[in-house]
C-alpha positions in Angstrom: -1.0 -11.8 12.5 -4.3 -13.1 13.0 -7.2 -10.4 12.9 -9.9 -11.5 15.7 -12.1 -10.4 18.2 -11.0 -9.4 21.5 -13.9 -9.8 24.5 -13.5 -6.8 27.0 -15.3 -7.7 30.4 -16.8 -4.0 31.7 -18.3 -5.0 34.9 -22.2 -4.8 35.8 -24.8 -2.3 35.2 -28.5 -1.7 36.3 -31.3 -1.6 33.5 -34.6 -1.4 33.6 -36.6 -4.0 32.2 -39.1 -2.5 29.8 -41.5 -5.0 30.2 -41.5 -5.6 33.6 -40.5 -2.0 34.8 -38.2 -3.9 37.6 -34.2 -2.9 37.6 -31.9 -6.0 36.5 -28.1 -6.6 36.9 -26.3 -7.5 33.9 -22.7 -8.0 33.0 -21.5 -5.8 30.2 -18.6 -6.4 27.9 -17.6 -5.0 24.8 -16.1 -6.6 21.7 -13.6 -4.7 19.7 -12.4 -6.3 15.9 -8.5 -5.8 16.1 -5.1 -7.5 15.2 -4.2 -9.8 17.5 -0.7 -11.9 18.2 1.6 -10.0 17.9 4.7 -8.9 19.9 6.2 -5.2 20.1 10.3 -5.6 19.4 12.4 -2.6 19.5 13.9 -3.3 16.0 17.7 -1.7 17.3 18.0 -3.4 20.4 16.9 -6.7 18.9 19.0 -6.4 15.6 22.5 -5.6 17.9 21.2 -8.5 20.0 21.1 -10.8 17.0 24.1 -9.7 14.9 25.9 -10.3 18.0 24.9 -13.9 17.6 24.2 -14.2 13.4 25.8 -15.2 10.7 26.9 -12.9 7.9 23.6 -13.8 6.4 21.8 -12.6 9.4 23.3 -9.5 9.5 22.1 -8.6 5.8 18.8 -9.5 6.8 19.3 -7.2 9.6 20.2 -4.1 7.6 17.3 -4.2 5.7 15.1 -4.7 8.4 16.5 -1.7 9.9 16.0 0.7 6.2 12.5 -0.1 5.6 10.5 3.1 4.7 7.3 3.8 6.2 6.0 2.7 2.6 7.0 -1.3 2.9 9.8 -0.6 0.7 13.5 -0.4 0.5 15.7 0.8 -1.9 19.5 -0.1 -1.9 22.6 -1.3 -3.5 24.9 -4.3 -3.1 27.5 -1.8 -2.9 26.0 0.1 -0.4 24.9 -2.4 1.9 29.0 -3.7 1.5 30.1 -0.2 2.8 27.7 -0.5 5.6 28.6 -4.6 6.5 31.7 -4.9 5.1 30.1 -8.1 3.6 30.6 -9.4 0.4 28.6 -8.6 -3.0 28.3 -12.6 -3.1 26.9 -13.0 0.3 24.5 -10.4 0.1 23.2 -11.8 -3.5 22.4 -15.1 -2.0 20.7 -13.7 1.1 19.0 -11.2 -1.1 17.8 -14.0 -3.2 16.7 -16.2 0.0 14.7 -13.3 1.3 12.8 -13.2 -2.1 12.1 -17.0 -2.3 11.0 -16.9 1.2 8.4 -14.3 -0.1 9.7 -11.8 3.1 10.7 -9.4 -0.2 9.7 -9.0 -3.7 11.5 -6.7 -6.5 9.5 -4.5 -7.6 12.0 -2.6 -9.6 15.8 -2.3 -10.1 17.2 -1.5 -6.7 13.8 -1.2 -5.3 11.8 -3.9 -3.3 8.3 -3.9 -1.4 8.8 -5.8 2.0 5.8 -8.2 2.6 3.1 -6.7 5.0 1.8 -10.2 6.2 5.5 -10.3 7.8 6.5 -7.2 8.6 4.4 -3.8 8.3 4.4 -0.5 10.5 1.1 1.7 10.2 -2.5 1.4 10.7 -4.4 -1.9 9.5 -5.9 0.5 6.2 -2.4 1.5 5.2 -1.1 -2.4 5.6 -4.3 -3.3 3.3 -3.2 -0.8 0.7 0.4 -2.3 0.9 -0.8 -5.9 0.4 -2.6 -5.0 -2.5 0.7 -3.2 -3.7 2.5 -6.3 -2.8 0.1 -8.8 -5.0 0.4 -6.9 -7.8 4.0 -7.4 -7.4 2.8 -10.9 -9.5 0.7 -10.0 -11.7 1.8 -10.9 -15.2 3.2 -8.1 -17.5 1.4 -8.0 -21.0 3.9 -8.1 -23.8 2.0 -6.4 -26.8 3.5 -6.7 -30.2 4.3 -3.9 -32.4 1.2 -4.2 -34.9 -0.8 -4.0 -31.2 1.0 -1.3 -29.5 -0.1 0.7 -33.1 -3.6 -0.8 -33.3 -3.9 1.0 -29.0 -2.0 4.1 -30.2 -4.4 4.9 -33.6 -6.9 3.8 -31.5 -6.7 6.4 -28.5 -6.0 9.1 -31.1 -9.7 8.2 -32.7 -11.0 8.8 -29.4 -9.1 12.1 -28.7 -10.3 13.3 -32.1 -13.8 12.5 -31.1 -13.4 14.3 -27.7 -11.6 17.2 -29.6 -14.5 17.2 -32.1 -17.1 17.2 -29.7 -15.4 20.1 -27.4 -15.3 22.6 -30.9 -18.6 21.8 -31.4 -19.8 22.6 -27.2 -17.4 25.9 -27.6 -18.7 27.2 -31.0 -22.4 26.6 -29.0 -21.3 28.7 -26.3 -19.7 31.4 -28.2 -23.2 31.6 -30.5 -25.3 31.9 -27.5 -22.5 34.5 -25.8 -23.0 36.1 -29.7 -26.6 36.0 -29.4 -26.7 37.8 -25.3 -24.4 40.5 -26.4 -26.7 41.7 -29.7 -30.0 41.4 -27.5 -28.1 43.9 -24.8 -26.9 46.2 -27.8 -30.6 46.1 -29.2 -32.0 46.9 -25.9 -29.4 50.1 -25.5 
């Protein structure tokens, strides 16, 4: 999907000419920022259309089309997606596996994989932003830390806690002098 501007013609209205004070005919149009080329399918019409016609591949493809969430993601099982086929675990690897290289898919956890939103997305152009994002970060390389530097983060964000800690005690006892302080002016006073 491209994202473009789309030219609306509106017709032609008077205006007045502020430097001449005479009344003019223009042509008014209005330009709207939207996405653009694409086609509305109605995914369970067009998916018993096609497995009428596919391949055992195709109709994997299929059933996951059809279980996308609303969040770009899918969760399932080779087992499950058997039951539902009656395809084999081996068939729906390799299409599994082909939907992945093709970048239509990634894994984002066991079982669990975020559809791509430059291929397929239902929901307003923020939400599909938010799910691109999601989807990029899909790559980004996981930090290995070693044991010495999962110890050196651990002492390290206890330091800081102690210094917060340290420096709550130290705001509380304030409050609890100056608390100290209101109530023996009000016992003086009675």
């Amino acid at each position: 999907m491209a994202n473009t501007k789309k030219v609306k013609y509106l017709g032609t209205q008077e205006f007045i000419n502020t430097a001449t004070g005479e009344v003019e005919k223009f042509n008014v149009s209005s330009i709207e920022e939207r996405d653009f080329n694409f086609k509305k399918v109605w995914m369970r019409d067009f998916l018993a259309t096609m497995d009428m016609l596919g391949t055992q591949k195709t109709k994997v493809a299929f059933w996951i089309i059809e279980h996308i969430k609303k969040d770009n993601t899918i969760s399932f099982t080779y087992d499950q997606i058997t039951k539902d086929t009656k395809i084999s675990n081996k068939t729906i690897s390799v299409t599994v596996n082909a939907l992945i290289e093709a970048n239509f898919m990634k894994k984002a956890m066991p079982s669990v994989y975020h559809i791509n939103p430059n291929i397929m997305f239902q929901g307003s152009k923020d939400q599909r932003c938010y799910n691109l994002n999601i989807y990029q970060d899909l790559d980004a390389p996981k930090i290995e830390l070693s044991t010495q530097e999962q110890l050196q983060q651990v002492l390290n964000s206890i330091n800081q806690l102690q210094k917060t800690a340290q420096a709550l005690q130290e705001k509380l006892a304030e409050e609890l002098s100056e608390k100290e302080k209101s109530n023996q002016t009000i016992t003086k006073e009675n």
